[in-house]
N, CA, C and O atoms as a MOPAC input file, in Angstrom:
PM7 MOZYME 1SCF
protein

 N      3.63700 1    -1.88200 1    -1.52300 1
 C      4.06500 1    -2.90300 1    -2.44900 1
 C      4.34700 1    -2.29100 1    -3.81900 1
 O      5.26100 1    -2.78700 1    -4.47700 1
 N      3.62300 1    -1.21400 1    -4.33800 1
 C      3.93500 1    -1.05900 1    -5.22100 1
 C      5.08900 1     0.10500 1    -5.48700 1
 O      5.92800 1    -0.00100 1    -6.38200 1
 N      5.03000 1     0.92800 1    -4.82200 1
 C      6.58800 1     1.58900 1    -4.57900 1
 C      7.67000 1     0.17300 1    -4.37500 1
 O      8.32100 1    -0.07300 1    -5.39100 1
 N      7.83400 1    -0.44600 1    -3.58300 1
 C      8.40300 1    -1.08600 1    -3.91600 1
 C      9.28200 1    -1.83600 1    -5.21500 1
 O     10.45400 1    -1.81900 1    -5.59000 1
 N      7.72300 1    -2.64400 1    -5.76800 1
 C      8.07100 1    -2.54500 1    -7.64500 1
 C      8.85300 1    -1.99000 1    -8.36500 1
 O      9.88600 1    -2.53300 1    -8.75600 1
 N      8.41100 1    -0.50200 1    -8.75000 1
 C      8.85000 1     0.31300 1    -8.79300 1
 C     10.58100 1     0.55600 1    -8.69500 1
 O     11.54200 1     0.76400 1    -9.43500 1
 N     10.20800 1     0.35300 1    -7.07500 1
 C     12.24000 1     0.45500 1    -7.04900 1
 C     13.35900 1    -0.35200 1    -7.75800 1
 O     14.41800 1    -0.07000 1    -8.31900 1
 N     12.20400 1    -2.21500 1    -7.30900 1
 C     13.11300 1    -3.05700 1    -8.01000 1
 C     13.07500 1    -3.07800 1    -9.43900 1
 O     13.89700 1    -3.79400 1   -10.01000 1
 N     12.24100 1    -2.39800 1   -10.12600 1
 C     12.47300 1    -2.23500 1   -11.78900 1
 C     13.20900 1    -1.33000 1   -12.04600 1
 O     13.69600 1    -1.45100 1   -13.17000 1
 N     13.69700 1     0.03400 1   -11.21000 1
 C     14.65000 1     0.82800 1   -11.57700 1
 C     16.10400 1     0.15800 1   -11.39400 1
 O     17.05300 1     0.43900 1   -12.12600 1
 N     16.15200 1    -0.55600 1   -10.56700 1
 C     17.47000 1    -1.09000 1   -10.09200 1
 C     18.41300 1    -1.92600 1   -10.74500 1
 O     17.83100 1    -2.07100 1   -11.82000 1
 N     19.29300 1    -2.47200 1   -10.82600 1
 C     20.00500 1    -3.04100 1   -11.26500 1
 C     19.76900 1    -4.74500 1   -10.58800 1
 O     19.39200 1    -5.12300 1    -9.47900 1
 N     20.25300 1    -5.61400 1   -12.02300 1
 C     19.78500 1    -7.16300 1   -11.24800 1
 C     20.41100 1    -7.57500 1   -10.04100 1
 O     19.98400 1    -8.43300 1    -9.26900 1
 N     21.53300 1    -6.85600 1    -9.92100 1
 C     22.53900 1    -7.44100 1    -8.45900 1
 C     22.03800 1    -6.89100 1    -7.74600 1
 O     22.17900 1    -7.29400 1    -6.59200 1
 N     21.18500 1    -5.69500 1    -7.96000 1
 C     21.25500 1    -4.99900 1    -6.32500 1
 C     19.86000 1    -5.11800 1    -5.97900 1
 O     19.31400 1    -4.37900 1    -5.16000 1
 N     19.33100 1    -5.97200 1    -6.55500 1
 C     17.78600 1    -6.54900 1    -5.88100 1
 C     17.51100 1    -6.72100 1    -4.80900 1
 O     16.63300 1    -6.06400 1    -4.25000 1
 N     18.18500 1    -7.64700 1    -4.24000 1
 C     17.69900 1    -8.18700 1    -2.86400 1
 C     18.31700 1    -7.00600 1    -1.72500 1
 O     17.88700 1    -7.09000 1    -0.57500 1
 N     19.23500 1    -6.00600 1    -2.02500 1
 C     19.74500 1    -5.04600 1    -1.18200 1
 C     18.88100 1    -4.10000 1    -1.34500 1
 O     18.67000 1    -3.68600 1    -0.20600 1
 N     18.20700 1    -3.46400 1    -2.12900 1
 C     17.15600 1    -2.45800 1    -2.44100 1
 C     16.01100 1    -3.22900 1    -1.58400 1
 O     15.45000 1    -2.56300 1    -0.71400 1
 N     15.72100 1    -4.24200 1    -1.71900 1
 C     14.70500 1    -4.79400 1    -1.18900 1
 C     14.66800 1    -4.74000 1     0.48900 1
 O     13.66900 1    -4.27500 1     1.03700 1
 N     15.38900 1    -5.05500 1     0.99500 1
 C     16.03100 1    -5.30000 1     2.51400 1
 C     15.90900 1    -3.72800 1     2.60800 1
 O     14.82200 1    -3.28700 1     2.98000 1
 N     16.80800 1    -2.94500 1     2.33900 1
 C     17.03600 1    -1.47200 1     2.59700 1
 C     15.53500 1    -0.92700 1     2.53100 1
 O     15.30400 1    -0.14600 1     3.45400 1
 N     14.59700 1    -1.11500 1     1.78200 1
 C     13.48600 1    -0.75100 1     1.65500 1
 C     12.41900 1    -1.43000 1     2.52600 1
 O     11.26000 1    -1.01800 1     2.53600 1
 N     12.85100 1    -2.53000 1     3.29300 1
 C     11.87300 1    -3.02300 1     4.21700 1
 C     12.15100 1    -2.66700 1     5.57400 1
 O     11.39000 1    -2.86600 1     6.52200 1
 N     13.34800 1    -2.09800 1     5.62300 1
 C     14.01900 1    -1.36600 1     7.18700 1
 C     13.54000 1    -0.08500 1     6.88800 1
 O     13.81600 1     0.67200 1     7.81900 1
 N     12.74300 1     0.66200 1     5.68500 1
 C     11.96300 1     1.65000 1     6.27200 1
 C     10.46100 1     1.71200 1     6.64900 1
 O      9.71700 1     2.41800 1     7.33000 1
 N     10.37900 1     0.33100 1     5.65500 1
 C      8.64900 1     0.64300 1     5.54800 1
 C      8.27100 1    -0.81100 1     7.35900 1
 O      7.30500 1    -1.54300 1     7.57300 1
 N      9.27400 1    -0.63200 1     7.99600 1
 C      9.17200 1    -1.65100 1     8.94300 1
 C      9.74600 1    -1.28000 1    10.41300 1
 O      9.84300 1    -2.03400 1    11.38100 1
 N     10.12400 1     0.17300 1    10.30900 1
 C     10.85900 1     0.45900 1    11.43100 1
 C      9.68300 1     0.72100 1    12.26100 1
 O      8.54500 1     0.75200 1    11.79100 1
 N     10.13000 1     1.02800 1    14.26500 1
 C      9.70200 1     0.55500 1    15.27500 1
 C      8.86200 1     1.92900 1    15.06000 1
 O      7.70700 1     2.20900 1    15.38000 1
 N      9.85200 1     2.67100 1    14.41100 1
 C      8.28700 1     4.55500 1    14.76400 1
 C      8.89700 1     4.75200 1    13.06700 1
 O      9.46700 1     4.11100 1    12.18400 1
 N      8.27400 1     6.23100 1    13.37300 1
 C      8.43600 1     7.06100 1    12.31600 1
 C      9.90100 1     7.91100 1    12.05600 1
 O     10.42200 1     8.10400 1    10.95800 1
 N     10.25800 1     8.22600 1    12.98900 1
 C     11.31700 1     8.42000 1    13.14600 1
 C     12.90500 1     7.85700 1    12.68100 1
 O     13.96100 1     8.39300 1    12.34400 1
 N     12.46900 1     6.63500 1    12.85200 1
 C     13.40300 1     5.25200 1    12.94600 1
 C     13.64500 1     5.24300 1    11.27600 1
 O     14.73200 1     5.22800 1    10.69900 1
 N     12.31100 1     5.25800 1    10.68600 1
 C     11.30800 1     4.93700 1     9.20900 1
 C     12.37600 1     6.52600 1     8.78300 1
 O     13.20100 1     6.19400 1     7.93200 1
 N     12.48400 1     7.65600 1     9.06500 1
 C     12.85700 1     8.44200 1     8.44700 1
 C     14.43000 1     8.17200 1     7.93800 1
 O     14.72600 1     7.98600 1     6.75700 1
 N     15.55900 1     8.18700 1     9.25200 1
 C     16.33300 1     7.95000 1     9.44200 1
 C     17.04500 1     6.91400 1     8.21200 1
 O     18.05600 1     7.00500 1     7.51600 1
 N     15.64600 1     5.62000 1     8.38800 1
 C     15.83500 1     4.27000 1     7.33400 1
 C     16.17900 1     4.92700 1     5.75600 1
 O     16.97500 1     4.44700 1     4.94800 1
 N     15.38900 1     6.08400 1     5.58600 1
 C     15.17100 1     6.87400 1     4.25700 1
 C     16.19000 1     7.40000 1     4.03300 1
 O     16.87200 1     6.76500 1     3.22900 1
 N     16.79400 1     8.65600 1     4.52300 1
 C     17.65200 1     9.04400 1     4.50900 1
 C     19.34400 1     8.23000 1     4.03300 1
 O     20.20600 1     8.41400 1     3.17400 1
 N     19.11800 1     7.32400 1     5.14200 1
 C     20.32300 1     6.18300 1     4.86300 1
 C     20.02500 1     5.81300 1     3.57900 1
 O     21.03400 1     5.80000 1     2.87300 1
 N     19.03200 1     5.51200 1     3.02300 1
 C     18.88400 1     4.57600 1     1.54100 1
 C     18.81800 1     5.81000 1     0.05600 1
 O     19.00300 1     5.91700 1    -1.15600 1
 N     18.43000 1     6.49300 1     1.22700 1
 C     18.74100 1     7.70800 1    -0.66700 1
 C     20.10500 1     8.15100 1    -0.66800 1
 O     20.76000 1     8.30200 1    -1.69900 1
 N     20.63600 1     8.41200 1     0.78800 1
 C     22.53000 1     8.58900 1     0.52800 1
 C     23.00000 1     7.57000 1     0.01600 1
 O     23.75400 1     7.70400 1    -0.94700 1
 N     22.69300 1     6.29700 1     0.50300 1
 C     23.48400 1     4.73400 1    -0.81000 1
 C     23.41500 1     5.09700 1    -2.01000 1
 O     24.40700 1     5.43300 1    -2.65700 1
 N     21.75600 1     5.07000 1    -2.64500 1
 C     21.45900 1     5.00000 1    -3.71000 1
 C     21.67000 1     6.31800 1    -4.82300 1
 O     21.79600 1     6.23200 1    -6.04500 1
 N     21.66200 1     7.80100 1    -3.79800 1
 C     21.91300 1     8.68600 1    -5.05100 1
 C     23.00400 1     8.14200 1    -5.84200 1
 O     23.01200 1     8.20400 1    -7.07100 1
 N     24.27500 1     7.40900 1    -4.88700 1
 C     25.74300 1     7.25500 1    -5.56100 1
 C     25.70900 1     6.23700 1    -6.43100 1
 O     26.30200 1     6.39800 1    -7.49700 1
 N     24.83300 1     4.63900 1    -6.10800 1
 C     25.07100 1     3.99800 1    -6.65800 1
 C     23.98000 1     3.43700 1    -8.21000 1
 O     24.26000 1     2.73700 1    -9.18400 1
 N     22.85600 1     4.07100 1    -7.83800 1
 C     21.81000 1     4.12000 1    -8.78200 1
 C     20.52200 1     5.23900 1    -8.53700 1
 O     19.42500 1     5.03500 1    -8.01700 1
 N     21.25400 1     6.85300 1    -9.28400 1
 C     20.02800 1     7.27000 1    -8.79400 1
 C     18.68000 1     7.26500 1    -9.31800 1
 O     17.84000 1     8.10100 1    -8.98400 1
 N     18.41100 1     6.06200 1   -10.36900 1
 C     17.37300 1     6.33200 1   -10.72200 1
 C     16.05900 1     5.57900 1    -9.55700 1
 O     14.86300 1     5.81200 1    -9.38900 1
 N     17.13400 1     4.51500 1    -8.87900 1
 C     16.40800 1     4.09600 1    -7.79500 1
 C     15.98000 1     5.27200 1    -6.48700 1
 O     14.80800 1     5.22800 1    -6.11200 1
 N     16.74700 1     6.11400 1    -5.93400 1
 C     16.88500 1     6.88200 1    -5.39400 1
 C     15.53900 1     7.99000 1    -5.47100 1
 O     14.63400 1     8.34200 1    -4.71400 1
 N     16.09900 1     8.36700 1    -7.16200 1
 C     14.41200 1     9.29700 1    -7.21700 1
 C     13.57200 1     9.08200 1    -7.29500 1
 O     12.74000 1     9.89700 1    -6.89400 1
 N     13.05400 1     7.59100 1    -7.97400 1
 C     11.88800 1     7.03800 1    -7.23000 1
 C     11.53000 1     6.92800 1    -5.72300 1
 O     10.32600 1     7.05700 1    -5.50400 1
 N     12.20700 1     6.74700 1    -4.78800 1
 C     11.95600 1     6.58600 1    -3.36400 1
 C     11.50000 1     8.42300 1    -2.81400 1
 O     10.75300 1     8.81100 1    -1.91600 1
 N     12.32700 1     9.17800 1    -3.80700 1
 C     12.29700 1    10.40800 1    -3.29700 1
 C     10.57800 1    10.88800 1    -3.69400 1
 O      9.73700 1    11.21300 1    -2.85600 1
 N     10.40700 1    10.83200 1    -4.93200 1
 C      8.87200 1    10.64500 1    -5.73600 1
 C      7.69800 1    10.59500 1    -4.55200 1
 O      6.82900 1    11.45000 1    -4.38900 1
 N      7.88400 1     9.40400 1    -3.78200 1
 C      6.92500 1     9.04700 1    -2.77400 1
 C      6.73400 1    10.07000 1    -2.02300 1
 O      5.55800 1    10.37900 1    -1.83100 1
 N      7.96900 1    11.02200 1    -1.28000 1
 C      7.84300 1    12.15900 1    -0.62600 1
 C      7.00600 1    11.59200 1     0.63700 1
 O      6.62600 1    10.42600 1     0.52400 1
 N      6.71700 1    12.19400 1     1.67900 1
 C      6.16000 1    12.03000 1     3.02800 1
 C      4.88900 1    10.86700 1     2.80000 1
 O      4.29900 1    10.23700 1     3.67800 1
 N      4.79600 1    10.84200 1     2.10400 1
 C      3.24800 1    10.39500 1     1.64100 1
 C      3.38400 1     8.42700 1     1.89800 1
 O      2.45400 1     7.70000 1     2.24800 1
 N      4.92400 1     7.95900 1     1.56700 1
 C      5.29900 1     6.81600 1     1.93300 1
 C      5.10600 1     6.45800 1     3.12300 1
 O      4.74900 1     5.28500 1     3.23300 1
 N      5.26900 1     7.36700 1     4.59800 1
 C      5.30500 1     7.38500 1     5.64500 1
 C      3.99200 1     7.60200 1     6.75400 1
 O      3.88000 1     7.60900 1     7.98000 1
 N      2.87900 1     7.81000 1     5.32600 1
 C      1.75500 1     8.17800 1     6.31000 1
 C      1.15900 1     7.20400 1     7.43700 1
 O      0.70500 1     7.69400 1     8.47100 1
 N      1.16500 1     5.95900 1     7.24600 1
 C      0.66000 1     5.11300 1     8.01300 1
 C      1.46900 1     5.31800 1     9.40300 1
 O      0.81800 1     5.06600 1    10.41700 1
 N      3.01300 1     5.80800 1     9.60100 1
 C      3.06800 1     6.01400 1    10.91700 1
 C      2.17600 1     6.42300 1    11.53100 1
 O      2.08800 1     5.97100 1    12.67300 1
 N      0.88600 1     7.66800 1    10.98600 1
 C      0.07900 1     8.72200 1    11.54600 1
 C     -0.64600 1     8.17600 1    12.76200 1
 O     -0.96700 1     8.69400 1    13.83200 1
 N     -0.85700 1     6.50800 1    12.06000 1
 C     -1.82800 1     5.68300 1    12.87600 1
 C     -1.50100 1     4.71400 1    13.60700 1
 O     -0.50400 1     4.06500 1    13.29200 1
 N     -2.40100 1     4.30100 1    14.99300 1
 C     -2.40500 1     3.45100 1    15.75400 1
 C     -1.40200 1     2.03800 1    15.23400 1
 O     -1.74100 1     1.56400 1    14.15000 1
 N     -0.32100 1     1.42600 1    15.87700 1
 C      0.72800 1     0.82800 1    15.29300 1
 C     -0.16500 1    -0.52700 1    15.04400 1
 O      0.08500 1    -1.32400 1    14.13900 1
 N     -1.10800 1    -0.65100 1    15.86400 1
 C     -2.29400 1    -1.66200 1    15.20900 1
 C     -2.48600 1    -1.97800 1    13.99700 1
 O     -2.61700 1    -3.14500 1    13.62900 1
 N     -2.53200 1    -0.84400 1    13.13500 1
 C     -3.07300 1    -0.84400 1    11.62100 1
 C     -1.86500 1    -0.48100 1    10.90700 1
 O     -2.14200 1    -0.06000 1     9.78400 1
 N     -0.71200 1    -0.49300 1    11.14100 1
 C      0.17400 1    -0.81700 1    10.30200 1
 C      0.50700 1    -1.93900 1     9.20400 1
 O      1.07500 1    -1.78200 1     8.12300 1
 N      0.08200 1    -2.92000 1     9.68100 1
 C      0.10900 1    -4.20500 1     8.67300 1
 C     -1.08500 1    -3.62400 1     7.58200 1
 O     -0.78600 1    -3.39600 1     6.41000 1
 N     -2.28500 1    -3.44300 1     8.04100 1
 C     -3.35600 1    -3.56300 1     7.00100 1
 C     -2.99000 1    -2.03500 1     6.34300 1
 O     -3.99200 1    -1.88800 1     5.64300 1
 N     -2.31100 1    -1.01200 1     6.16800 1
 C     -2.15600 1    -0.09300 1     5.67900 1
 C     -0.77100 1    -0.02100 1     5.15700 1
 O     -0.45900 1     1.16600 1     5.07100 1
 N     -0.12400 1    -0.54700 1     4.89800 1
 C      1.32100 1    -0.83900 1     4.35900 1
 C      1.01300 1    -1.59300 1     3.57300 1
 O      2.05500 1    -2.04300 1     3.09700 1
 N     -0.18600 1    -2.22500 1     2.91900 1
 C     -0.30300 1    -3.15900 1     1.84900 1
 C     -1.92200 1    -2.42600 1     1.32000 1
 O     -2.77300 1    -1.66600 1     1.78200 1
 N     -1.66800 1    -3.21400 1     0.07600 1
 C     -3.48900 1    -2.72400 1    -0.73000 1
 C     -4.06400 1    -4.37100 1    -0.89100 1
 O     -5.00000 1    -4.66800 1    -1.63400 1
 N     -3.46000 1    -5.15700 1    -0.21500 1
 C     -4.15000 1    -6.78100 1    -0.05000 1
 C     -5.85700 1    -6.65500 1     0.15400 1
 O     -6.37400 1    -7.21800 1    -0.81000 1
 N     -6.72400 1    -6.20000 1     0.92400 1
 C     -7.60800 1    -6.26300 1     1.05300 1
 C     -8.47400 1    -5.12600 1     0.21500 1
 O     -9.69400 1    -5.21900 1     0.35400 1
 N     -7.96000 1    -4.01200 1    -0.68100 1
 C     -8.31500 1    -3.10800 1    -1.41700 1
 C     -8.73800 1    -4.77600 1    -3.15500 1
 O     -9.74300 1    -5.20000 1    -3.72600 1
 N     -7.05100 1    -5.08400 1    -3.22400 1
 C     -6.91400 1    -5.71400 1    -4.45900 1
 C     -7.36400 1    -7.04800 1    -4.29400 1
 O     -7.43500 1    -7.66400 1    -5.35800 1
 N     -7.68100 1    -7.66200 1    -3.30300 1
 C     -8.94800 1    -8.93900 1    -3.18600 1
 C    -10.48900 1    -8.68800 1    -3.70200 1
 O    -11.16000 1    -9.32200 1    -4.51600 1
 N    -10.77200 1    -7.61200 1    -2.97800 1
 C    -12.24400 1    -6.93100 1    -3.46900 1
 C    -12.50000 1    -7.07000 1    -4.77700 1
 O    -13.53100 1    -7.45300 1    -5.33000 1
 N    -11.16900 1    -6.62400 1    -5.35600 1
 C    -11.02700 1    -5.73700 1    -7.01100 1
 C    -11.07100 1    -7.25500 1    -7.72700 1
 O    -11.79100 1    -7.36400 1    -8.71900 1
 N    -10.74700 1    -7.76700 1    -7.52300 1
 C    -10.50300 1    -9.36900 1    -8.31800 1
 C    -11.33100 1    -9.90200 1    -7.71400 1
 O    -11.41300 1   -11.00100 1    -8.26100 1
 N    -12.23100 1    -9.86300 1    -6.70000 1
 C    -13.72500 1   -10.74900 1    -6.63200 1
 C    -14.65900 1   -10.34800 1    -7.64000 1
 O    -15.14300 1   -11.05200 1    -8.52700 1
 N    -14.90800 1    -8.82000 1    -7.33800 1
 C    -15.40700 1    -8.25500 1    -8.40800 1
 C    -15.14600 1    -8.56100 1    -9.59300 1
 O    -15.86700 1    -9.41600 1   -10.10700 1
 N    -14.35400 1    -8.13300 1   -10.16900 1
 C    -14.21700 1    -8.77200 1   -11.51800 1
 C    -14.48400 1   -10.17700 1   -11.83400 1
 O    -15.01100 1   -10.60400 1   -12.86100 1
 N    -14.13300 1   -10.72500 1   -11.01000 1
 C    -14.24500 1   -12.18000 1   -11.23100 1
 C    -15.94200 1   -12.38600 1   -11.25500 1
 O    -16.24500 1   -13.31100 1   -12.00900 1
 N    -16.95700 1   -11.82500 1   -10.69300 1
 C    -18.23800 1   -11.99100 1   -10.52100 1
 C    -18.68700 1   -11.17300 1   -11.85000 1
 O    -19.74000 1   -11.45800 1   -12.42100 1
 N    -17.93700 1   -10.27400 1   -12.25000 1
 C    -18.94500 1    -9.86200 1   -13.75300 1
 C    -17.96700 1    -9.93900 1   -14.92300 1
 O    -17.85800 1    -9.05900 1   -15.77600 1
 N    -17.23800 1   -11.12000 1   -14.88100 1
 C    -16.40800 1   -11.33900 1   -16.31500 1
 C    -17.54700 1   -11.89300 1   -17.10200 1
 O    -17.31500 1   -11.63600 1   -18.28300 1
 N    -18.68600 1   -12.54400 1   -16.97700 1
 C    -19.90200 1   -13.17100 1   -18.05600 1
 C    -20.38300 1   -11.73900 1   -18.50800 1
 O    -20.85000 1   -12.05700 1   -19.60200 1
 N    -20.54200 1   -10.68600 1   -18.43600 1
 C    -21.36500 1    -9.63900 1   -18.54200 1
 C    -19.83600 1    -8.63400 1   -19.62900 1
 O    -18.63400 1    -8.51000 1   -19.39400 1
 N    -20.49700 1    -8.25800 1   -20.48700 1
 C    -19.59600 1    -7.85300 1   -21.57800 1
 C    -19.31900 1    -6.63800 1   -21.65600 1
 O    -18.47600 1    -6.18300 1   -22.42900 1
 N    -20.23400 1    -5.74100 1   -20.58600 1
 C    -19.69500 1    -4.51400 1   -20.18600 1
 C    -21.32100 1    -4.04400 1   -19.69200 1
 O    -22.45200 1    -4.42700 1   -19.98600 1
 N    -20.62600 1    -2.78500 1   -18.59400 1
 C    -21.55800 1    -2.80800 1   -17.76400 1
 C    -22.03400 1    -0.55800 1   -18.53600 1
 O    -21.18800 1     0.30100 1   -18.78600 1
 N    -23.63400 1    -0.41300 1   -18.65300 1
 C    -24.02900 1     0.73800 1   -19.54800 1
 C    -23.55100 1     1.98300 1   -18.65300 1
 O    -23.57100 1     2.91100 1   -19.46200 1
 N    -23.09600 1     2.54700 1   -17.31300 1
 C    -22.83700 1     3.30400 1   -16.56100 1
 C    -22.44500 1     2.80400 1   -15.35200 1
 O    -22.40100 1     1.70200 1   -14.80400 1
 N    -22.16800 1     3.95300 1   -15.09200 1
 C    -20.87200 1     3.53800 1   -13.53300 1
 C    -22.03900 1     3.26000 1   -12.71800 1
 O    -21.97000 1     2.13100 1   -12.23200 1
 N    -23.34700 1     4.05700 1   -12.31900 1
 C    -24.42800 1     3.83000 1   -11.52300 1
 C    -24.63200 1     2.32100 1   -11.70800 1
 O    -24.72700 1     1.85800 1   -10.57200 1
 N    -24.75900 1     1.19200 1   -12.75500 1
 C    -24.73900 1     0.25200 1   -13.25100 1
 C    -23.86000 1    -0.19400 1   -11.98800 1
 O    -24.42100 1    -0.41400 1   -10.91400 1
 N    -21.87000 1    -0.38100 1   -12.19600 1
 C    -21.61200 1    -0.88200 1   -11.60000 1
 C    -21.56000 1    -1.00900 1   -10.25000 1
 O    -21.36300 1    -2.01700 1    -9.57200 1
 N    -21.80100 1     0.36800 1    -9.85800 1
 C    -22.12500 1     0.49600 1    -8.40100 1
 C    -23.22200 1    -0.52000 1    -7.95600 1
 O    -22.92800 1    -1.47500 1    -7.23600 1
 N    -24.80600 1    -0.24200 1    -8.50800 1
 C    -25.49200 1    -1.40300 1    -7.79600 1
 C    -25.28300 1    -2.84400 1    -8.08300 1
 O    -25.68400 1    -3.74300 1    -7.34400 1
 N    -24.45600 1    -3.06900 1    -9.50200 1
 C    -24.15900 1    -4.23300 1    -9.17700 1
 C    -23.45100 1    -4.74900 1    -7.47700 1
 O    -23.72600 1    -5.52500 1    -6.56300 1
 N    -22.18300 1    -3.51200 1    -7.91900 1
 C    -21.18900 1    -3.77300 1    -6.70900 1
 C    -21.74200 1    -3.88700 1    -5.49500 1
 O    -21.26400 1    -4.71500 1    -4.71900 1
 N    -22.91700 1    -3.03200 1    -5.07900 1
 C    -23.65300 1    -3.55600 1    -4.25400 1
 C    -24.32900 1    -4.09900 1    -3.59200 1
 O    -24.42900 1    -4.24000 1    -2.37300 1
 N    -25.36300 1    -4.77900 1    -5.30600 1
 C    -25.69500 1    -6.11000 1    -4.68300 1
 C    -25.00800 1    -7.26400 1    -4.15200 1
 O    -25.32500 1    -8.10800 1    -3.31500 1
 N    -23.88100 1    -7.05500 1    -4.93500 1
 C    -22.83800 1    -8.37400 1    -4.34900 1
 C    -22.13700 1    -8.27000 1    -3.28800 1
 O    -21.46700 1    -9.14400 1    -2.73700 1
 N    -22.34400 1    -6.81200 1    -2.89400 1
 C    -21.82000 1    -6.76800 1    -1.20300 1
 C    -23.16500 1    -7.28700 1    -0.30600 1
 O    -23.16600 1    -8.12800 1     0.59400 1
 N    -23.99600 1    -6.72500 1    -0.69700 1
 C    -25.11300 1    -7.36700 1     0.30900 1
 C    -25.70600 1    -8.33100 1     0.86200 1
 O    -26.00500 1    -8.57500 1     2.03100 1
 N    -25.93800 1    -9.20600 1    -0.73800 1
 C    -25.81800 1   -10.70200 1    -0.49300 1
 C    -25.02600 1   -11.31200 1    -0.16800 1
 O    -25.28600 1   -12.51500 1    -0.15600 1
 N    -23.50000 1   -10.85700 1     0.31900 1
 C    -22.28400 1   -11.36400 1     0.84000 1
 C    -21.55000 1   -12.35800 1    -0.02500 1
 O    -20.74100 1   -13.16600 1     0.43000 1
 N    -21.96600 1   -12.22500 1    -1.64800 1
 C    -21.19800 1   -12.57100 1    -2.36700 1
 C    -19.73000 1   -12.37000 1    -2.32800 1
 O    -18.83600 1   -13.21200 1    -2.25500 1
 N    -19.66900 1   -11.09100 1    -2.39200 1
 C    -18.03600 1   -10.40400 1    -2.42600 1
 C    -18.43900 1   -10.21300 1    -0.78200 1
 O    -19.54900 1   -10.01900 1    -0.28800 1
 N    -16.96700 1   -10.35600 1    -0.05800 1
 C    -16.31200 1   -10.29700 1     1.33800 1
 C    -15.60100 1    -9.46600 1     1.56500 1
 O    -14.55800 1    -9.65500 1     0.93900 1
 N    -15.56000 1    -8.26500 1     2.36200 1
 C    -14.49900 1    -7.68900 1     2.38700 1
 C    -13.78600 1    -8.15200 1     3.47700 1
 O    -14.57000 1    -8.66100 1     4.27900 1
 N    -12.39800 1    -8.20700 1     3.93400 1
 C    -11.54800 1    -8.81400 1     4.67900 1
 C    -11.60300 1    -7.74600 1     5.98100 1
 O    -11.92500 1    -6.60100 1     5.66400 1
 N    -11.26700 1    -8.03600 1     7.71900 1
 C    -11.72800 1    -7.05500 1     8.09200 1
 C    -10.05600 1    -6.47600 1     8.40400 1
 O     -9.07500 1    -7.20300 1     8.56200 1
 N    -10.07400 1    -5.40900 1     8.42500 1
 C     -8.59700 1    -4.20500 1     8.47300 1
 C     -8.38100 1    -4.78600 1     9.57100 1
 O     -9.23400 1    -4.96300 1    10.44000 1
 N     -7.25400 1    -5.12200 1     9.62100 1
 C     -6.35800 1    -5.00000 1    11.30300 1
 C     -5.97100 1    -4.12900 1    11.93900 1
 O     -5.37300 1    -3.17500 1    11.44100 1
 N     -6.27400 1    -4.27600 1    13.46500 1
 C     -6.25000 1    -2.49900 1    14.19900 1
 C     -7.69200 1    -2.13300 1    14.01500 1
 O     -7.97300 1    -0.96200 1    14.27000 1
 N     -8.71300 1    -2.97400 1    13.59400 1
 C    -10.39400 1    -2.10800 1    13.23800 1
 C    -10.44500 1    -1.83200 1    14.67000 1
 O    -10.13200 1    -0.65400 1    14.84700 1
 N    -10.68500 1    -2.37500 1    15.66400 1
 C    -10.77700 1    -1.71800 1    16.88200 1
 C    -10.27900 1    -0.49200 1    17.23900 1
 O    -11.01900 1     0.00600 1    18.08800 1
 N     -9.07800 1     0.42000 1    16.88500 1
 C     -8.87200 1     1.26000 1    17.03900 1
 C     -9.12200 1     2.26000 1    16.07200 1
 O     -8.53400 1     3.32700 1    15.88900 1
 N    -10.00500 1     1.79600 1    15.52800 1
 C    -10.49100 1     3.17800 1    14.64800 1
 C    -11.30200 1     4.51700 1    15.50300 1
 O    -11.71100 1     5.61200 1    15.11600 1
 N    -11.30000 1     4.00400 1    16.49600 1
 C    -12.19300 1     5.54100 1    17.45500 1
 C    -10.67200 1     6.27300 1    17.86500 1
 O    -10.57900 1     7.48400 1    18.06300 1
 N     -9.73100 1     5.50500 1    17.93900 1
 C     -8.77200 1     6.33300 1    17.86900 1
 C     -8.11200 1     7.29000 1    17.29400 1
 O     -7.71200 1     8.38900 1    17.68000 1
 N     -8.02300 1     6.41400 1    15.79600 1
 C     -7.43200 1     7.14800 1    14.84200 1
 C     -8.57900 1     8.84400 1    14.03100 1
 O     -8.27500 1     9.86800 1    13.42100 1
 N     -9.45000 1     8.42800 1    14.36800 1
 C    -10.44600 1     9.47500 1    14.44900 1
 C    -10.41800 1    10.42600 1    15.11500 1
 O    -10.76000 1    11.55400 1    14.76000 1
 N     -9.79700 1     9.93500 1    16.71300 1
 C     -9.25500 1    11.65300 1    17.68100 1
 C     -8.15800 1    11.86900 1    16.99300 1
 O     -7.88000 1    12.97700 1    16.53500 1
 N     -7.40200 1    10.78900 1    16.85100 1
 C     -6.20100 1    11.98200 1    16.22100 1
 C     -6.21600 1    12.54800 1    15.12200 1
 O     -5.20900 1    13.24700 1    15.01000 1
 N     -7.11000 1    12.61000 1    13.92100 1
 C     -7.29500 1    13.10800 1    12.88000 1
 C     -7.91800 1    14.40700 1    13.34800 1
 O     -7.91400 1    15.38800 1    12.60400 1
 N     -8.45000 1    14.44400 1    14.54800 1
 C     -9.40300 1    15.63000 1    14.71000 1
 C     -8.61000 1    16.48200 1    15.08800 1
 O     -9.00000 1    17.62200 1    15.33700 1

């Protein structure tokens, strides 16, 4: 999502919704492969027609593409920071009364008490079942 951003703030106002589309036929193709191909096609458009859009996409480098690595299960929950940036805004939202917290050790056990008591929720990853997978293939 946020590469994304990114692109559409480099871009021009007309070519929004085409940067957008072009950019969801990579981060959406069937493999990795497909996802490369998608890239390629969108930085040959864009060097010509806006490259400042272009070198942003280039910026990302392989690193855009990592979630192919994994089980196509966990593609949804790893193509987004939704359940990273829910956490982050519970949290906050639970110590906006508190005017600042004296050390990070501080916020940690806060952060922890409020995981424990199941104040803050974390959402569960999609594809969690195949995490014994993605573990052989890392190995």
């Amino acid at each position: 999502m946020h590469k994304l951003r990114n692109l559409l703030a480099q871009a021009p106002q007309h070519a929004l919704e085409a940067v957008h589309e072009e950019y969801n036929r990579i981060i959406y193709a069937a493999n990795r492969a497909a996802a490369e191909r998608a890239r390629d096609s969108f930085l040959a458009k864009w060097k010509k027609l806006c490259p400042s859009v272009a070198a942003s996409l280039e910026e990302a480098g392989e690193e855009l593409l990592t979630f192919y690595s994994f089980p196509a299960s966990q593609h949804k929950s790893l193509r987004t920071t939704n359940a990273i940036e829910r956490l982050r805004e519970e949290f906050r939202r639970r110590i906006k009364t508190q005017a600042s917290l004296p050390s990070e050790k501080a916020a940690l056990l806060l952060f922890f008490g409020l995981f424990a008591s199941g104040q803050v929720k974390m959402r569960r990853i999609e594809g969690w079942c195949d995490l014994g997978e993605t573990a052989a293939v890392a190995a």
